[in-house]
NUFI-371742 format. One record per residue (C-alpha): residue number from 0; residue in three letters; x, y, z. Coordinates in steps of 0.1 Angstrom, whole numbers, plus 2048, in hexadecimal, padded with zeros to 3 digits. Layout:
BEGIN
node n NUM&res ALA&X X&Y Y&Z Z;
...
//
This chain:
BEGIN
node n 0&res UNK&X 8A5&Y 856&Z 783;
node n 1&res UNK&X 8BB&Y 858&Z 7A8;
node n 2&res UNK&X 8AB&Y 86B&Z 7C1;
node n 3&res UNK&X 8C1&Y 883&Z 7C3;
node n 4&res UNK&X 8B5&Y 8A4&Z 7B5;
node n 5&res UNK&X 8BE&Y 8C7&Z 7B0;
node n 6&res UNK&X 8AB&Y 8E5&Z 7B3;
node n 7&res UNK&X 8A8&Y 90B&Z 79E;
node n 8&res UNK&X 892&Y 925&Z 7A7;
node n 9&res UNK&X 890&Y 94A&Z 7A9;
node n 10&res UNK&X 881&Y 94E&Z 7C9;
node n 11&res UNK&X 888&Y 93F&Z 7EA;
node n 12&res UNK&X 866&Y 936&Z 7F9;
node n 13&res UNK&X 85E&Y 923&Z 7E0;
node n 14&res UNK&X 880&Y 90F&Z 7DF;
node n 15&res UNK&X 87D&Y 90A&Z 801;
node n 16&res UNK&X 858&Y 8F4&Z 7FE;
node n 17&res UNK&X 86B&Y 8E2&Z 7E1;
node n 18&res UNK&X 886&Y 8D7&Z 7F7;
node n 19&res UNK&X 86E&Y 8D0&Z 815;
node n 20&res UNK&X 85D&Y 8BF&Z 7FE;
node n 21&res UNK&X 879&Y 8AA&Z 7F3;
node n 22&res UNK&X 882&Y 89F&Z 818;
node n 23&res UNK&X 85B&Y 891&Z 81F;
node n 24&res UNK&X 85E&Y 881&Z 7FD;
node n 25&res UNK&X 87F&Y 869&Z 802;
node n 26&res UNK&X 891&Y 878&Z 7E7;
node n 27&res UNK&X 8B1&Y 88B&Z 7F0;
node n 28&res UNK&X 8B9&Y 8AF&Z 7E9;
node n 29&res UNK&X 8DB&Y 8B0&Z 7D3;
node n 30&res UNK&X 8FD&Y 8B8&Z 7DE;
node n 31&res UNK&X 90F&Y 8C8&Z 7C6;
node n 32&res UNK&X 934&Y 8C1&Z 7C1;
node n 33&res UNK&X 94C&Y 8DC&Z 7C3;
node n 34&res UNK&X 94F&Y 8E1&Z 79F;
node n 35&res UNK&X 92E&Y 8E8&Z 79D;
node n 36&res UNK&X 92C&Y 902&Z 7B8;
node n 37&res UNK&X 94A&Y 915&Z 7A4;
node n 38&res UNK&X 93C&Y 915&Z 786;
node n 39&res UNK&X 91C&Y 920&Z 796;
node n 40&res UNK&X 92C&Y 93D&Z 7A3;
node n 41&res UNK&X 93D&Y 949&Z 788;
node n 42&res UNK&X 91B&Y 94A&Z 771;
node n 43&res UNK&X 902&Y 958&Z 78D;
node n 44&res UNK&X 903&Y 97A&Z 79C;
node n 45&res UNK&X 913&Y 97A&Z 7C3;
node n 46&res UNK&X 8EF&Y 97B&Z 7D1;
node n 47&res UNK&X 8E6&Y 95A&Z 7C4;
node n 48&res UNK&X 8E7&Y 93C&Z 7D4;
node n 49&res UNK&X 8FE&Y 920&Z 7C4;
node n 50&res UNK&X 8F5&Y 907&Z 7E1;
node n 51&res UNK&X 8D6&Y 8EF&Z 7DA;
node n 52&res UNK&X 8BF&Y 8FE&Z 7D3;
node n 53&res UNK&X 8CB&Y 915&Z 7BD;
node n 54&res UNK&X 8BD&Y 937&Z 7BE;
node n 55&res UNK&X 8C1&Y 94A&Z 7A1;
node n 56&res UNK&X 8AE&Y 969&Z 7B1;
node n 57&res UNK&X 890&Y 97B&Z 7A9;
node n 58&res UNK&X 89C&Y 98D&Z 78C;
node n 59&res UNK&X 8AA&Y 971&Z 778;
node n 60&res UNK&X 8AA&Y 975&Z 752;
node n 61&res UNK&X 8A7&Y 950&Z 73F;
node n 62&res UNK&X 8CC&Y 954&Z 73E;
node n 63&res UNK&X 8D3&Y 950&Z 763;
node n 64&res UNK&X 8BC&Y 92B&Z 75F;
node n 65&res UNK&X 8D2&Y 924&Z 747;
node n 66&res UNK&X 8F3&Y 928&Z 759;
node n 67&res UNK&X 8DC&Y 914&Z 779;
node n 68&res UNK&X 8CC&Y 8FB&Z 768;
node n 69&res UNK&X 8EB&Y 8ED&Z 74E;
node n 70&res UNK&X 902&Y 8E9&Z 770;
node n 71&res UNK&X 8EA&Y 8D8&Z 780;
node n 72&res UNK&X 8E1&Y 8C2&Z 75F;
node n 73&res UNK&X 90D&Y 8BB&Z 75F;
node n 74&res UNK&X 910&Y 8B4&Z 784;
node n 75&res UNK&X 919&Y 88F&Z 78D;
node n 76&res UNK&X 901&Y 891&Z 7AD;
node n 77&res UNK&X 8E5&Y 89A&Z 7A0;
node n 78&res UNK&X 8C9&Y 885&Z 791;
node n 79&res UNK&X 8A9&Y 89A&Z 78B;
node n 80&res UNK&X 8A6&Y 8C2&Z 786;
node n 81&res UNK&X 887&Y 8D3&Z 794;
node n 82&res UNK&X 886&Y 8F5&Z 785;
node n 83&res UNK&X 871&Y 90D&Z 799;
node n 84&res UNK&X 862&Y 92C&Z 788;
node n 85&res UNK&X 84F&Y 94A&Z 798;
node n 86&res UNK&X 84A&Y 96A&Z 780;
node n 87&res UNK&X 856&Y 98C&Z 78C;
node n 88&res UNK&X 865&Y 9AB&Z 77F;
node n 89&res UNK&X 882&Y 9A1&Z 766;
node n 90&res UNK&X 876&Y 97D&Z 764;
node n 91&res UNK&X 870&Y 96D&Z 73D;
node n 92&res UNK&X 85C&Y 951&Z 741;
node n 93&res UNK&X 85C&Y 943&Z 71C;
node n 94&res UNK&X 882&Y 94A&Z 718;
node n 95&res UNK&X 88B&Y 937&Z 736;
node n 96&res UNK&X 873&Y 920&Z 729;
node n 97&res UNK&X 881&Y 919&Z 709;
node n 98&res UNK&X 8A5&Y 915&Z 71E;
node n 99&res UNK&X 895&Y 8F8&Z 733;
node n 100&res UNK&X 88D&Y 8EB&Z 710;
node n 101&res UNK&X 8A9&Y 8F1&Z 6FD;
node n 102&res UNK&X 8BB&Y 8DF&Z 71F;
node n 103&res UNK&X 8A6&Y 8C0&Z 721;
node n 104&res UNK&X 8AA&Y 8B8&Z 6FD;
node n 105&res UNK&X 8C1&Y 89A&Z 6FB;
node n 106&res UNK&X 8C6&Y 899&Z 723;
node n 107&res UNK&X 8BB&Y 878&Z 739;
node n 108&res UNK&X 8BA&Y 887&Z 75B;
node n 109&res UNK&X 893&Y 892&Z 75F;
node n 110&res UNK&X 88E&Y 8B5&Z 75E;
node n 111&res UNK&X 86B&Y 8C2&Z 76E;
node n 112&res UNK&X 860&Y 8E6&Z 772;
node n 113&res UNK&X 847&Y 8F9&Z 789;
node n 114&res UNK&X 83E&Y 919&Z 77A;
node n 115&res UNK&X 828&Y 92A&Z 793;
node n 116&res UNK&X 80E&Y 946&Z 783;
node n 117&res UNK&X 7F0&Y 94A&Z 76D;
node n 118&res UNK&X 7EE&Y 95D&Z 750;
node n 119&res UNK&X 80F&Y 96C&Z 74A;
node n 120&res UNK&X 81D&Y 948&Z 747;
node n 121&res UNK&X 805&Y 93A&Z 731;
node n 122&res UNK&X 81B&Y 939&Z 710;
node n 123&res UNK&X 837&Y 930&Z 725;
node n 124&res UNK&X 822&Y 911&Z 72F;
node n 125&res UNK&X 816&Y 908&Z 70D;
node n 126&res UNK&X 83F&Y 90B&Z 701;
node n 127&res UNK&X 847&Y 8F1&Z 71D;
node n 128&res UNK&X 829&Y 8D7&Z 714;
node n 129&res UNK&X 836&Y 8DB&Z 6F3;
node n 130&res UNK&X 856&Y 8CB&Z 6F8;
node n 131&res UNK&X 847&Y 8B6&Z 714;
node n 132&res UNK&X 858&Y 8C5&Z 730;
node n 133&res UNK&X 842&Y 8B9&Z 750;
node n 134&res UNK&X 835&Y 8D9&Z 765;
node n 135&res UNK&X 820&Y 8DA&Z 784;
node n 136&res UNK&X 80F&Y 8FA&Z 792;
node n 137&res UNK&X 81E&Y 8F4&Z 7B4;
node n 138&res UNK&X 842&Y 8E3&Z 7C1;
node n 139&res UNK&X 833&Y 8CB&Z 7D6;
node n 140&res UNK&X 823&Y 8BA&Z 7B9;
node n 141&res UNK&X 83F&Y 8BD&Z 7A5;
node n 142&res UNK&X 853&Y 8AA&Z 7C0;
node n 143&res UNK&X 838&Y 892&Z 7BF;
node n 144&res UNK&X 83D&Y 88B&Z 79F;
node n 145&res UNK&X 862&Y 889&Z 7A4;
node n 146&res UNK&X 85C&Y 86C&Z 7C1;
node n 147&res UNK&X 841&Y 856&Z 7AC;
node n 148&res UNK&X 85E&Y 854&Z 78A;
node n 149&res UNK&X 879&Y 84D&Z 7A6;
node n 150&res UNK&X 863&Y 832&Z 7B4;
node n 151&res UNK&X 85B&Y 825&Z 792;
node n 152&res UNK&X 87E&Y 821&Z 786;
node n 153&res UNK&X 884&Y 813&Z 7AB;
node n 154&res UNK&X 86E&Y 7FE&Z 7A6;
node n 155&res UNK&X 877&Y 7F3&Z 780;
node n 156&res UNK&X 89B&Y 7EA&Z 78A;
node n 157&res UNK&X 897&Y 7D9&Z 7A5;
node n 158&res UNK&X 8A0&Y 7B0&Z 7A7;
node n 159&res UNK&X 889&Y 799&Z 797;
node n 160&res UNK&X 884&Y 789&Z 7B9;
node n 161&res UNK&X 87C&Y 765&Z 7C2;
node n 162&res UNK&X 859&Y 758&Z 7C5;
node n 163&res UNK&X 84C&Y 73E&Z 7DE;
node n 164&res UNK&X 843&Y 71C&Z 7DA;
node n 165&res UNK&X 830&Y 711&Z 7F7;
node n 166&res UNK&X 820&Y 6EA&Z 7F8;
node n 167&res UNK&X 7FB&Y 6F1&Z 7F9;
node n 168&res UNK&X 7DB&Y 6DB&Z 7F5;
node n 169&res UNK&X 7D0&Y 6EA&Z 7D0;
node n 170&res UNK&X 7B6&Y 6CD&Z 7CA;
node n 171&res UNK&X 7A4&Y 6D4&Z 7EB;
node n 172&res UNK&X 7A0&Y 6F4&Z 7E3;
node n 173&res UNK&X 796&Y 6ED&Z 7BD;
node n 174&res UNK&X 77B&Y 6D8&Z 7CB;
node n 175&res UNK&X 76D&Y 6F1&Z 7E7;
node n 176&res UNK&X 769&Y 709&Z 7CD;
node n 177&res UNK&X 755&Y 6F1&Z 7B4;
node n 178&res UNK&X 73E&Y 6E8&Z 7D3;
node n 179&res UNK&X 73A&Y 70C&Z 7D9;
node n 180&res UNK&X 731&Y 713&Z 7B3;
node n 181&res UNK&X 718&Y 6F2&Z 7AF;
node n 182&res UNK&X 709&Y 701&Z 7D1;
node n 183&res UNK&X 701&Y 721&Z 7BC;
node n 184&res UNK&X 71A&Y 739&Z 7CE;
node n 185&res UNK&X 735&Y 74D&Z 7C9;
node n 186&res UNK&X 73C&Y 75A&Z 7F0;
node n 187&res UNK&X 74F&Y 73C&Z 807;
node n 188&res UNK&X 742&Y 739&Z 828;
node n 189&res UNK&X 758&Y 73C&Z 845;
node n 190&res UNK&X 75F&Y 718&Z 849;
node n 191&res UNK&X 766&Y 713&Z 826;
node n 192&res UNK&X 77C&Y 731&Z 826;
node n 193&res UNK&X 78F&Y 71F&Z 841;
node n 194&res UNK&X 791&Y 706&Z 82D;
node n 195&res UNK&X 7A2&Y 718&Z 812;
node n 196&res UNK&X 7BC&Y 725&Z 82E;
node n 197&res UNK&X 7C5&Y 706&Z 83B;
node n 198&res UNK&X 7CB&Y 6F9&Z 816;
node n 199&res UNK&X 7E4&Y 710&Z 80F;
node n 200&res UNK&X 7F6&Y 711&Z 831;
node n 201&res UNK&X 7E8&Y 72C&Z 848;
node n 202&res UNK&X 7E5&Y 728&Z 86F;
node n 203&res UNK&X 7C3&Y 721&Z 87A;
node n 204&res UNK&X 7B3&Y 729&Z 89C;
node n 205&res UNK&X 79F&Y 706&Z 8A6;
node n 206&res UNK&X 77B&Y 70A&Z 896;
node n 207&res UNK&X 75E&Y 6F3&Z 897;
node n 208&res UNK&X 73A&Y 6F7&Z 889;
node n 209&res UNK&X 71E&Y 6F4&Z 8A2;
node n 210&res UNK&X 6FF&Y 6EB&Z 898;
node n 211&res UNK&X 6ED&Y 6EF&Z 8BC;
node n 212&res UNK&X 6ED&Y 708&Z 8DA;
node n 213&res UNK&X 6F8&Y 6E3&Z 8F1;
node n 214&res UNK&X 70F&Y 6DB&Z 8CF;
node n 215&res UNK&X 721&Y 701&Z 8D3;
node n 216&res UNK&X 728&Y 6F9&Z 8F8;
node n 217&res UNK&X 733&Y 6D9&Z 8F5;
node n 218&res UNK&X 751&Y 6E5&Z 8D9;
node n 219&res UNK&X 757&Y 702&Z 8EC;
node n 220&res UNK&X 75F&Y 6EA&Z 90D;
node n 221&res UNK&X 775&Y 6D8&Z 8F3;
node n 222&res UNK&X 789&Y 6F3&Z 8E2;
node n 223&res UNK&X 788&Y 705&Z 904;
node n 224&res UNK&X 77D&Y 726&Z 913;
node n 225&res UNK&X 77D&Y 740&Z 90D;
node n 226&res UNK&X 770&Y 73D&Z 8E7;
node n 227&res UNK&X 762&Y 753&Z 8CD;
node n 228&res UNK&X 73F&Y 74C&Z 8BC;
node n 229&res UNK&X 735&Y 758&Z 898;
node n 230&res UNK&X 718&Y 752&Z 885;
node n 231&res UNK&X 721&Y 73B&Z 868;
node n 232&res UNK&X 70C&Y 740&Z 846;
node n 233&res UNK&X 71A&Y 743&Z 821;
node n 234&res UNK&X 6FF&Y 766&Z 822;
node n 235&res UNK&X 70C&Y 779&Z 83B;
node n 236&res UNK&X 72E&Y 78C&Z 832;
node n 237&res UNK&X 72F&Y 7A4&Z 855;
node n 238&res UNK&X 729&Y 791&Z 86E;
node n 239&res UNK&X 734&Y 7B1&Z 887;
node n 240&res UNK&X 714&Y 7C4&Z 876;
node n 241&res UNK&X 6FC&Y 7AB&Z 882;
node n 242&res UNK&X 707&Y 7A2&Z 8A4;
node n 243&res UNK&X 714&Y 780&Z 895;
node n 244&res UNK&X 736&Y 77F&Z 8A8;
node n 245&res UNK&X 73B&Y 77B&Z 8CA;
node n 246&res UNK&X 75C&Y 77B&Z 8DC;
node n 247&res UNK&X 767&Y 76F&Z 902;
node n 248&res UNK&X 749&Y 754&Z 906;
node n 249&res UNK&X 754&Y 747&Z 929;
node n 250&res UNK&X 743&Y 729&Z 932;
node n 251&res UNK&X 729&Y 70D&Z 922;
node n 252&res UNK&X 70A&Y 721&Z 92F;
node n 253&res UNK&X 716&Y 741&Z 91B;
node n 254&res UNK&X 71C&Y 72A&Z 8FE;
node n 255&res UNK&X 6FB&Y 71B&Z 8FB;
node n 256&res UNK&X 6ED&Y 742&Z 905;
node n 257&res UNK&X 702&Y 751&Z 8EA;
node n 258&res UNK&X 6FC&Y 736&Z 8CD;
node n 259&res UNK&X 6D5&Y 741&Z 8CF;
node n 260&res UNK&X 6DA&Y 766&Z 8D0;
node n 261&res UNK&X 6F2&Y 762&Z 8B1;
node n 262&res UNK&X 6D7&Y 74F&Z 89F;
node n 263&res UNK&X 6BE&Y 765&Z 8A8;
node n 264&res UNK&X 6CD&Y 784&Z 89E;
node n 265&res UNK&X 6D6&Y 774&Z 87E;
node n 266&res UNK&X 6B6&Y 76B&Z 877;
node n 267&res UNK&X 6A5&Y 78B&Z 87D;
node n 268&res UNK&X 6BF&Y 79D&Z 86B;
node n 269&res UNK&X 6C1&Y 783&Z 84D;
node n 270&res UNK&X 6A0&Y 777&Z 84C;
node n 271&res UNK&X 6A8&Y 763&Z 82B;
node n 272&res UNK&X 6CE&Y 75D&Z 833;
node n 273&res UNK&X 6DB&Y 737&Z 831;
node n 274&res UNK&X 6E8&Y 733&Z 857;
node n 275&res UNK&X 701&Y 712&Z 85A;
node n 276&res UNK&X 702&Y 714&Z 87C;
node n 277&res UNK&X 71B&Y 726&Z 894;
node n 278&res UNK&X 73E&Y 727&Z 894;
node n 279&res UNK&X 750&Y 720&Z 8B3;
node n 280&res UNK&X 777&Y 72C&Z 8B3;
node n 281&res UNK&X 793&Y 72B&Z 8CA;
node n 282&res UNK&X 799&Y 750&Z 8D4;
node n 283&res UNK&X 7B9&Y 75C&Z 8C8;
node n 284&res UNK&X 7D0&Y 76E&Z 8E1;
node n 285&res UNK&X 7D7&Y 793&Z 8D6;
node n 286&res UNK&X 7F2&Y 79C&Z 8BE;
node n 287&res UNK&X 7F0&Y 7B7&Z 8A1;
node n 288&res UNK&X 7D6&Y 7B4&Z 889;
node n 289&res UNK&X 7DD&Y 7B4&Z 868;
node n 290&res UNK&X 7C8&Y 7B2&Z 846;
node n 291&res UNK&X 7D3&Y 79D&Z 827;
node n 292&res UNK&X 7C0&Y 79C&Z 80B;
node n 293&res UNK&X 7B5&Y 79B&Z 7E5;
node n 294&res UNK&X 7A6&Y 7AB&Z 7CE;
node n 295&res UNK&X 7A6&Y 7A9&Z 7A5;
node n 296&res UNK&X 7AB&Y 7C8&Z 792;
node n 297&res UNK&X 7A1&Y 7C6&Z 76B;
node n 298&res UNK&X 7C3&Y 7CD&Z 75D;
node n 299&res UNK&X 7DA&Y 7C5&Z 777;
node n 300&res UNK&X 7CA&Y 7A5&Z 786;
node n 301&res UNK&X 7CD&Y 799&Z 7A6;
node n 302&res UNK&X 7D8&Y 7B3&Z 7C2;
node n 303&res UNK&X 7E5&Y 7A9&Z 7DF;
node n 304&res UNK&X 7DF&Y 7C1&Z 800;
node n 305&res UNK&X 7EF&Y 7C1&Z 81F;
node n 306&res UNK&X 7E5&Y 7DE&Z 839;
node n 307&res UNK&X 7DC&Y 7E4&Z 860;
node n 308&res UNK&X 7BE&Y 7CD&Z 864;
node n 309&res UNK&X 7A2&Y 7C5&Z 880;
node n 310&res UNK&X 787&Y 7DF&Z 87F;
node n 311&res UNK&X 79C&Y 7FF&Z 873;
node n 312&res UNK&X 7A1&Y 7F7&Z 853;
node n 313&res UNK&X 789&Y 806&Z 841;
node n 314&res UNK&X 792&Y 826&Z 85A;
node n 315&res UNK&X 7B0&Y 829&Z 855;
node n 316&res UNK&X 7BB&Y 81A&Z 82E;
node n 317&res UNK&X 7DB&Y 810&Z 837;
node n 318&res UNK&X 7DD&Y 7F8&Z 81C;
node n 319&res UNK&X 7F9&Y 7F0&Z 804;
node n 320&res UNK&X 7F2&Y 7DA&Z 7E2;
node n 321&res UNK&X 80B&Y 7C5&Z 7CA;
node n 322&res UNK&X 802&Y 7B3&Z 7AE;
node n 323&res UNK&X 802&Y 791&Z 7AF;
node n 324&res UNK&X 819&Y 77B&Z 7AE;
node n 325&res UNK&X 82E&Y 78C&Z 7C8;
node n 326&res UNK&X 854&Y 783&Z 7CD;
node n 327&res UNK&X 861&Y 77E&Z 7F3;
node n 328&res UNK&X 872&Y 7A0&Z 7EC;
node n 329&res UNK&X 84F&Y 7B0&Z 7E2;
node n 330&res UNK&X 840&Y 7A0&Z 800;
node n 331&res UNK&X 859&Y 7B1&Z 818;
node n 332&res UNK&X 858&Y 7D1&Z 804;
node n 333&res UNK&X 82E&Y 7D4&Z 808;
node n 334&res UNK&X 830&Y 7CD&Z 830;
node n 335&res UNK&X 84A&Y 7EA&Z 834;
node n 336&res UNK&X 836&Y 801&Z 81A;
node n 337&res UNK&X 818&Y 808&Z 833;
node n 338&res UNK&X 814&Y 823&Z 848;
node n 339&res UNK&X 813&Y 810&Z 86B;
node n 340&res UNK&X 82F&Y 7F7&Z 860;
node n 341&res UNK&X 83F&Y 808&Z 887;
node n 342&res UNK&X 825&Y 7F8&Z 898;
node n 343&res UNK&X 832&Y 7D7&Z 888;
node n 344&res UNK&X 854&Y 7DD&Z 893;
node n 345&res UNK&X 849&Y 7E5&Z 8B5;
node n 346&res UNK&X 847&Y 808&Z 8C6;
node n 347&res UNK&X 84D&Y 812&Z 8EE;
node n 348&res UNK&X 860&Y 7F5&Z 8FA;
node n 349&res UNK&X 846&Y 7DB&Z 8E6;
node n 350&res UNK&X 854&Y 7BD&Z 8D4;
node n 351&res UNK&X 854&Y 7BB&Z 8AF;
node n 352&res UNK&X 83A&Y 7A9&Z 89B;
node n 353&res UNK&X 83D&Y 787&Z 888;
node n 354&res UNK&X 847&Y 799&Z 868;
node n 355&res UNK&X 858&Y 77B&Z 858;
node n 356&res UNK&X 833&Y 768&Z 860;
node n 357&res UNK&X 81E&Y 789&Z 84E;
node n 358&res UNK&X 835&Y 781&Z 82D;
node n 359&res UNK&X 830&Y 75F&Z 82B;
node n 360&res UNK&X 80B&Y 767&Z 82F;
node n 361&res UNK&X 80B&Y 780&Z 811;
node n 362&res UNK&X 81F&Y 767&Z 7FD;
node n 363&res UNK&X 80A&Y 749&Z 805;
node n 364&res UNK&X 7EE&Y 75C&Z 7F7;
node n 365&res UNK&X 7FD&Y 768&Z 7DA;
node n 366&res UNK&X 802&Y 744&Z 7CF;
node n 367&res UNK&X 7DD&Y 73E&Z 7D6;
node n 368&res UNK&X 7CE&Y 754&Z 7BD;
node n 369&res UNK&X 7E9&Y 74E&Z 7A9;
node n 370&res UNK&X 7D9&Y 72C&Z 7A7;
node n 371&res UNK&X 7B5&Y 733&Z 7A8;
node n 372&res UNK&X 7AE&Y 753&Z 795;
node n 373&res UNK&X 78D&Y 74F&Z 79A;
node n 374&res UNK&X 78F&Y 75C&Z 7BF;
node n 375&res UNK&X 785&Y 781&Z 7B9;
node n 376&res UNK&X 786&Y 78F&Z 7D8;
node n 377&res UNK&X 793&Y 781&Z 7FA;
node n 378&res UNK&X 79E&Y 78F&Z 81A;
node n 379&res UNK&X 7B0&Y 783&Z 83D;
node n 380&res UNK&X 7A3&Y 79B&Z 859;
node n 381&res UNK&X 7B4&Y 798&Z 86E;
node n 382&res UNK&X 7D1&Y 782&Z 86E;
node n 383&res UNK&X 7DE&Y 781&Z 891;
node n 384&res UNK&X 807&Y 78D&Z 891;
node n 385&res UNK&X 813&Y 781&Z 8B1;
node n 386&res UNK&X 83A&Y 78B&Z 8BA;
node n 387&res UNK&X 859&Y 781&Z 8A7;
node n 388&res UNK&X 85D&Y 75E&Z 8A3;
node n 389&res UNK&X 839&Y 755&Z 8B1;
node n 390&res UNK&X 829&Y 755&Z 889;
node n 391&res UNK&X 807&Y 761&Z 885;
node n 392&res UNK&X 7E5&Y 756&Z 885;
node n 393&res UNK&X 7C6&Y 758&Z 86A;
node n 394&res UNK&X 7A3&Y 75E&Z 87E;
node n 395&res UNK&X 790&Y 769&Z 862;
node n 396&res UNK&X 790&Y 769&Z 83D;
node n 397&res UNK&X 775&Y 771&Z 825;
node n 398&res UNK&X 776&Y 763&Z 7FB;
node n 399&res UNK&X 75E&Y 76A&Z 7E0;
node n 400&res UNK&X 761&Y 75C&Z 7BE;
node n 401&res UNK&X 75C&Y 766&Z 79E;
node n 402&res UNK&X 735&Y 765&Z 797;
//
């Protein structure tokens, strides 16, 4: 179906939610063409309302639907009928029932109802399950309704789309995950995670493995200061949770300081944790933080989310998924689907994000597990967006296999 639809009730209050209802929704409320509008007039009472929504008024026999609900059915500009039914004096609920049957029969534009009562519409309901006439017990869920079949067909019609080929390193990546098997796991450390990245194309902050509190300050004096330090072991999956990450180290002294706290906290928190070392990263300037990730549903396969990242996440569930393989066009539909897609375009004067650089992202991962369906579950949090034409940048990224 369109989205434009067309509205009959006999009573106002509840017409007016349906068409509120409508306007939060995305779909459009139905003008009717003149024609219309005459022949609504000549069927209905002067009292009514021939304007969208209809209002057949209080009193309505299944008649006065009839005259409502065919005209809307015939008019050019509409695409869906939502027929709205509250019981009062007058009222025939299974007759006007047996009209919104008698009227669907045969017809392609999607007709939903909303009768609204208990007991005195019970055979009235039972008429319209019979000829499988949707109803809902309020308007806002019939609207619902109305908006997930509009999305669907949106969604069915739409161009096949073109899928990405990036060049990527597929046989690094094959081998990292059979060391990581032989080694008995199924989680990829950091570092090996990084690895992955790189394989496939991401931007990397520069990241060295220190074995040593002297070994820690010497890479940070290298990579240069300020840096970030994070415990490194294949055991530990929130490094946050155990004091394990440390950002803004200033100098060599904090370094070597910082390397033993991190060790020591990982040790009293882990006691039987695997630690590699510590990881020793060039600290990103700020841009928006953004997750990407993956997880594998048991029908539908890989998903592929993209959503506000950094520590809000699980806060907020901002988070949009696509099956994978995504097209370009799916990637650049799923960044505009979130909520906080205006904080990506840039609000008060800020500069727009690196949208073009968060695609690419969600496309270059896509083609990963694509590849390697083994990967059941991975995420990117955060990747760094900095402004429009500046790309963006992975700091952290997470992959488990299957077991």
């Amino acid at each position: 179906p369109g989205n434009r639809t067309g509205i009959v009730t006999n009573a106002g209050g509840p017409g007016i939610i349906a068409t509120d209802a409508i306007e939060r929704s995305g779909l459009r409320l139905a003008e009717f063409t003149p024609a219309t509008i005459e022949r609504l007039r000549a069927g209905l009472p002067p009292t009514a309302s021939v304007f969208n929504p209809i209002d057949v008024i209080g009193d309505a026999a299944a008649d006065r639907y009839e005259v409502a609900l065919a005209a809307a059915l015939a008019d050019p500009n509409v695409d869906a009928v939502l027929v709205l039914f509250t019981p009062q004096a007058g009222s025939e609920p299974e007759r006007t029932a047996e009209v919104i049957a008698r009227l669907a029969a045969g017809q392609t534009k999607p007709i939903l109802a909303s009768y609204m009562g208990e007991y005195s519409i019970g055979p009235a309901l039972d008429l319209l399950n019979r000829h499988r006439i949707p109803n809902y017990p309020f308007p806002e869920r019939a609207v619902s309704a109305l908006r997930a079949m509009y999305r669907q067909r949106v969604w069915a019609d739409r161009e096949p789309g073109e899928y990405a080929s990036f060049e990527v390193d597929r046989e690094r990546v094959r081998s990292l995950f059979a060391r990581v098997r032989a080694a008995g796991r199924v989680e990829l450390g950091e570092l090996e995670a990084r690895e992955v990245m790189e394989a496939y194309g991401m931007r990397l902050p520069q990241s060295r493995l220190a074995q040593s509190p002297e070994e820690a300050a010497a890479i940070a004096a290298e990579i240069g200061f300020p840096v970030v330090m994070k415990i490194s072991s294949p055991d530990i999956l929130h490094k946050s949770d155990i004091g394990g990450v440390k950002v803004g180290v200033q100098d060599a002294i904090q370094a070597r300081d910082t390397y033993e706290l991190i060790e020591y906290r990982a040790r009293k928190y882990s006691p039987g944790a695997q630690i590699w070392g510590v990881l020793v990263q060039e600290q990103v300037r700020k841009g928006r933080e953004i997750l990407v990730g993956v997880s594998r549903d048991p029908q539908f396969g890989p998903l592929v989310a993209f959503g506000l990242g950094g520590i809000y996440v699980e806060v907020l569930k901002d988070v949009a998924f696509r099956i994978a393989p995504i097209t370009r066009q799916v990637a650049a539909e799923q960044v505009r689907s979130i909520r906080a897609f205006p904080l990506l375009q840039g609000v008060r004067g800020e500069p727009p994000a690196d949208i073009a650089a968060a695609e690419e992202v969600l496309l270059r991962i896509s083609q990963l597990v694509t590849d390697f369906p083994e990967i059941v579950e991975m995420d990117i949090n955060p990747l760094v967006l900095y402004n429009q034409g500046e790309g963006g940048i992975v700091v952290d990224a997470r992959i488990i296999l299957q077991g």
